[in-house]
Residue, then its C-alpha position, 0 to 999 in steps of 0.5 A: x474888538x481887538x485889531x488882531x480879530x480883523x483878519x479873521x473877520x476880513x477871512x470869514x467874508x472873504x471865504x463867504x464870497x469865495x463860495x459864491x463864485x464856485x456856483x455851487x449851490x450845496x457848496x454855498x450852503x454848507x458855507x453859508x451854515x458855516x458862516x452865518x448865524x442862522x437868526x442874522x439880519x439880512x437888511x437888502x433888497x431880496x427876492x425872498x420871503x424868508x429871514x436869516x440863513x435861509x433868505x441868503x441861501x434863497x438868494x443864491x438859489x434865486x441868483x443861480x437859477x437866473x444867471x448861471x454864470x454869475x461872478x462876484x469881483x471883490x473890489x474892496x474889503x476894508x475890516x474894522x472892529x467887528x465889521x467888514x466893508x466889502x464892494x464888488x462888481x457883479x457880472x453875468x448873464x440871465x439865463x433864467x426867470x429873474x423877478x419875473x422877467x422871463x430869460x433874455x440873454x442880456x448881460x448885466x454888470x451892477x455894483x453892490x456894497x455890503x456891510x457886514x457884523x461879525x458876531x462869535x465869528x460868523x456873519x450876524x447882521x448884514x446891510x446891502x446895497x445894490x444897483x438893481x436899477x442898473x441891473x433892472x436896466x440892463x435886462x430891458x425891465x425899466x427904459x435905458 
């Protein structure tokens, strides 16, 4: 891909994590129908049982339900060809059921990196990795 398509691809992600701090969930879809293809793959740790599109939104939707005050930090987002390399700092605070664990109040802070294909200009494949073992700590589910 050329080096003037990275921009664009540094902008579709960047908008994407942008809704996600908005905290609104019709707002998040209507981004994530937007931005990404409805067939992507969605390579990370998700609790959900759908695929594509949907898994995203479901995580959301999960996510939101659990911490409402949920905040992603970009820390870095580095673009080359038709990828973009975003890591963030994750905060909030669960006040909702979250993998089962009913709401204990507990703040967490974790980190997650993401890779991210850009296809056709939306998001087509995405691979993740995140700190749930931090996170899972932190909400009293696995000894400090």
């Amino acid at each position: 891909m050329p080096a003037d398509r990275q921009p664009t691809n540094k902008a579709i992600f960047t908008r994407f994590q942008g809704a996600l701090n908005t905290r609104d969930l019709d707002l998040i879809s209507e981004t994530i129908d937007d931005l990404v293809a409805p067939d992507a793959v969605f390579h990370a740790p998700a609790p959900v049982d759908a695929t594509g599109a949907q898994a995203i939104k479901q995580v959301w939707a999960v996510l939101l339900r659990a911490f409402p005050d949920i905040h992603v930090a970009i820390e870095d987002v580095i673009a080359e060809g038709d990828k973009v390399v975003i890591r963030n700092t994750v905060t909030g605070t669960q006040l909702g059921e979250y993998r089962g664990m009913p709401p204990s109040g507990n703040p967490v802070t974790y980190d997650e990196i993401f890779i991210v294909r850009i296809a056709d200009g939306r998001i087509a494949e995405i691979w993740g990795v995140v700190d749930t073992l931090s996170q899972l700590k932190q909400l009293g589910a696995i000894p400090a």
